[in-house]
Rosetta silent file (secondary structure, phi, psi, omega in degrees, C-alpha in Angstrom):
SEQUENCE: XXXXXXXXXXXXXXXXXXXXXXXXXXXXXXXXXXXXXXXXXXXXXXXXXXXXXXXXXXXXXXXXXXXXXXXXXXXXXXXXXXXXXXXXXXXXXXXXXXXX
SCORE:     score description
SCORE:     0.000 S_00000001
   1 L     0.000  127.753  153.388    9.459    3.014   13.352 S_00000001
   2 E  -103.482  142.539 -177.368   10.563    0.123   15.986 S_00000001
   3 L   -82.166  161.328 -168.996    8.224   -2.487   16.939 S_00000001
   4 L  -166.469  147.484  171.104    9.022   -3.134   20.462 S_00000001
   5 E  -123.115  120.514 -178.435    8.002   -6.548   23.017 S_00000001
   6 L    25.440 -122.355 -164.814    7.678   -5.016   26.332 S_00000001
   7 L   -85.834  -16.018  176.035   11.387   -3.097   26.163 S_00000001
   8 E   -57.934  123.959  139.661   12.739   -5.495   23.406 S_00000001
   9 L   -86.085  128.864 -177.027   13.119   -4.234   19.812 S_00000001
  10 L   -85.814  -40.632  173.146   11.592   -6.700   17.612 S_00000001
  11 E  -154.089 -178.273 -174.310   11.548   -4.972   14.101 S_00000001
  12 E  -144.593  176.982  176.239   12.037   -1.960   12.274 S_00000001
  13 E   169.096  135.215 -169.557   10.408   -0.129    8.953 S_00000001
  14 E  -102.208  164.250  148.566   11.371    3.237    7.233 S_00000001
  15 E  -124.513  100.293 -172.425    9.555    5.847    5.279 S_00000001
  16 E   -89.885  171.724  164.975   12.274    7.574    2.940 S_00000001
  17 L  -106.789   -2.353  153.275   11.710   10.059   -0.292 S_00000001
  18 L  -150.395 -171.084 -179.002   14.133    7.645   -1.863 S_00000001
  19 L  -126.976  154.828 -130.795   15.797    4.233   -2.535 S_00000001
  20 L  -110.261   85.731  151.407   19.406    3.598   -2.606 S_00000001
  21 L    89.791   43.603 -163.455   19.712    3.761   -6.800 S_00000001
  22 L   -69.683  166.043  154.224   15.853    3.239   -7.349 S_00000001
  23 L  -115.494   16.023  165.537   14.872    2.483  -11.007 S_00000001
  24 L  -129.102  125.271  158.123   11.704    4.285  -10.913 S_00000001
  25 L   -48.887   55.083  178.861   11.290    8.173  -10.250 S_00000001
  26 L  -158.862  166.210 -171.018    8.815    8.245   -7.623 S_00000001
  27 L  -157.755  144.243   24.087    8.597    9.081   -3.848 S_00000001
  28 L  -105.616  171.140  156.822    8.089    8.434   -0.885 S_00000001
  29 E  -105.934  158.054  158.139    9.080    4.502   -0.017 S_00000001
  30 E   -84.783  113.548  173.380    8.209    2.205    2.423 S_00000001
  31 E  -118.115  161.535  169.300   12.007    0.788    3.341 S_00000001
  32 E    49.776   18.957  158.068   13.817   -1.950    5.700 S_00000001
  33 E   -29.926   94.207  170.641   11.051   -4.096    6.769 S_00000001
  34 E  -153.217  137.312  179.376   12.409   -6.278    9.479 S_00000001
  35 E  -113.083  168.736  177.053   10.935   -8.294   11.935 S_00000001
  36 L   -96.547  145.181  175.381   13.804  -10.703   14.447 S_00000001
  37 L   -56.877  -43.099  178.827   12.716  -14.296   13.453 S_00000001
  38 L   -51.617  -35.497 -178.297   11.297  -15.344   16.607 S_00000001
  39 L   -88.425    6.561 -171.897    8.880  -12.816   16.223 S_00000001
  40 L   -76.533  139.973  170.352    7.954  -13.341   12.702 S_00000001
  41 L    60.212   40.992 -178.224    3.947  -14.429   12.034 S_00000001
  42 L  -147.819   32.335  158.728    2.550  -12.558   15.236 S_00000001
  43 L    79.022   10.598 -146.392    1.630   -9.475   13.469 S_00000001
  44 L  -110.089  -10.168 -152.787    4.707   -7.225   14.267 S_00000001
  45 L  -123.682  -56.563  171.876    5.792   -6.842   10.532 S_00000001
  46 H   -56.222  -13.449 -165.082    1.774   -5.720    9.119 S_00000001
  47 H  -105.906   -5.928  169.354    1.267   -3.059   12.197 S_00000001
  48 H  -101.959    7.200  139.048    4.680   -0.984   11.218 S_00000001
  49 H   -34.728  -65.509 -179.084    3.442   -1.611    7.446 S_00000001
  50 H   -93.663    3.628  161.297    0.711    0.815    8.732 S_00000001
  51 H   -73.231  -43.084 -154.214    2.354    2.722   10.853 S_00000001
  52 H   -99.411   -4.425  150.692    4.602    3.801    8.302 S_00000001
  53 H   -75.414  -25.922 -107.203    1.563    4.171    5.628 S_00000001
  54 H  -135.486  -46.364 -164.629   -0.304    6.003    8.574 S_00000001
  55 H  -106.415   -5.162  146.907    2.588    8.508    8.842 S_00000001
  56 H   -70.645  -64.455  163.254    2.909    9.240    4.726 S_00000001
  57 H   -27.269  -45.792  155.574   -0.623   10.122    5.129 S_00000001
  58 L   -50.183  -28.080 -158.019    0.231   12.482    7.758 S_00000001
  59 L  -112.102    6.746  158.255    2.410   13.985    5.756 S_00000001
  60 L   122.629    1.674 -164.539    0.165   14.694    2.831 S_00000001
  61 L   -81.605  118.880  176.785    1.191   11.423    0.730 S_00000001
  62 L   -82.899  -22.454 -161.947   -1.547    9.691   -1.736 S_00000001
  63 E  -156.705  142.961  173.437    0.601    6.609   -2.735 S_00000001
  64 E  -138.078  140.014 -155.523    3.260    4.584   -1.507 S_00000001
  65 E  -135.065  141.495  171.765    6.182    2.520   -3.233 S_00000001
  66 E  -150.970  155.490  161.103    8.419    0.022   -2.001 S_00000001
  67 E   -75.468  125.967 -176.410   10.551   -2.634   -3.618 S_00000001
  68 E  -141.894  123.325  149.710   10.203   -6.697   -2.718 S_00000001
  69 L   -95.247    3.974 -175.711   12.247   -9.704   -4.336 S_00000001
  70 L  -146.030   -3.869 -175.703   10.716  -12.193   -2.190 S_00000001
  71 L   -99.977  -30.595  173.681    7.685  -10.635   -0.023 S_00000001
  72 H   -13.192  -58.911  179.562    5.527   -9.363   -3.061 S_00000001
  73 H   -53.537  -64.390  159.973    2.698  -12.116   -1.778 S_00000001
  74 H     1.923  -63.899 -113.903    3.129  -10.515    1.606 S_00000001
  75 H  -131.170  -36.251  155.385    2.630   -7.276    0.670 S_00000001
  76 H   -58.902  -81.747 -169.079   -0.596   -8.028   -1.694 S_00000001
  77 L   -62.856   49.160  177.883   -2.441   -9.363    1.521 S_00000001
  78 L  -148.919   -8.149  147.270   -1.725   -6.095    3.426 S_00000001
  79 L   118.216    3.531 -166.233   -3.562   -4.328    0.386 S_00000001
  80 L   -98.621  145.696 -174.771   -0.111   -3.169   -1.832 S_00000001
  81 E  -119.436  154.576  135.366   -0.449   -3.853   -5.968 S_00000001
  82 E   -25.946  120.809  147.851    2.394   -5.334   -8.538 S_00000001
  83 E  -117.179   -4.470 -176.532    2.635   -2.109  -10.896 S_00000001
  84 E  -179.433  171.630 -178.137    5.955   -3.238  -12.634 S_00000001
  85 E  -150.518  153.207 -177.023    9.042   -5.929  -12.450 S_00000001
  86 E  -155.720  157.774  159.281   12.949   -5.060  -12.718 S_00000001
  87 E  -106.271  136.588  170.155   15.959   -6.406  -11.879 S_00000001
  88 L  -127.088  112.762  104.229   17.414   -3.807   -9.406 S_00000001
  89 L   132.685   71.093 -175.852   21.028   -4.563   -8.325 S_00000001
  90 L   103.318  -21.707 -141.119   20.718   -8.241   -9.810 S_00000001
  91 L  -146.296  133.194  164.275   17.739   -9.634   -8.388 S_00000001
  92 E   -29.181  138.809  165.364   14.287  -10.170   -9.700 S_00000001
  93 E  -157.158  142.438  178.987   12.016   -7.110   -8.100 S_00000001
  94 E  -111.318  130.976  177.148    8.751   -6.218   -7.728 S_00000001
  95 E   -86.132  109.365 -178.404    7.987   -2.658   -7.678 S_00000001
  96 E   -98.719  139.151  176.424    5.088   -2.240   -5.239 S_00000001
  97 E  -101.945  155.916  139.595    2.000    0.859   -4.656 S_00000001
  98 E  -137.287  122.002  151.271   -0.460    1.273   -1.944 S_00000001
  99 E   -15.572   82.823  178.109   -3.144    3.720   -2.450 S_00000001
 100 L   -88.596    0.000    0.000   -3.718    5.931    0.570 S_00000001
């Protein structure tokens, strides 16, 4: 999915069946969450959150997992739970669900 300001892309967000060396066994993810800074805290980063839950749901998906070392609050107000903590490649990580 790209987010888009009039013709500008602003962000991006994936929906894969996996993550590059995951440490959990499960599918599909929510991946590559990026908004451009300017554009950050104007809603552009929560509506391809649901677009890309919107289109696992299309595709027959009850739950959705994604990985955060620093967004985890984020990610809570948009309705996603903590289910586990790892370090994956280094780095603190919270293994995230959302219900669909």
């Amino acid at each position: 999915m790209v987010a888009k300001d009039d013709d500008e892309p602003i962000g991006t967000c994936l929906l894969v069946d996996s993550e590059i060396e995951p440490n959990h066994d499960v599918s599909p993810w929510l991946a590559g969450l990026f908004v451009v800074p300017e554009h950050r805290r104007r809603g552009a980063g929560a509506v391809l959150v649901r677009a890309i839950e919107d289109q696992a749901r299309q595709r027959g998906f009850s739950r959705l997992h994604l990985y955060t070392t620093e967004a985890a609050a984020y990610y809570a107000r948009l309705g996603w739970s903590v289910v586990d903590r790892t370090n994956w490649n280094g780095f603190d990580t919270a293994l995230m669900v959302r219900e669909l």
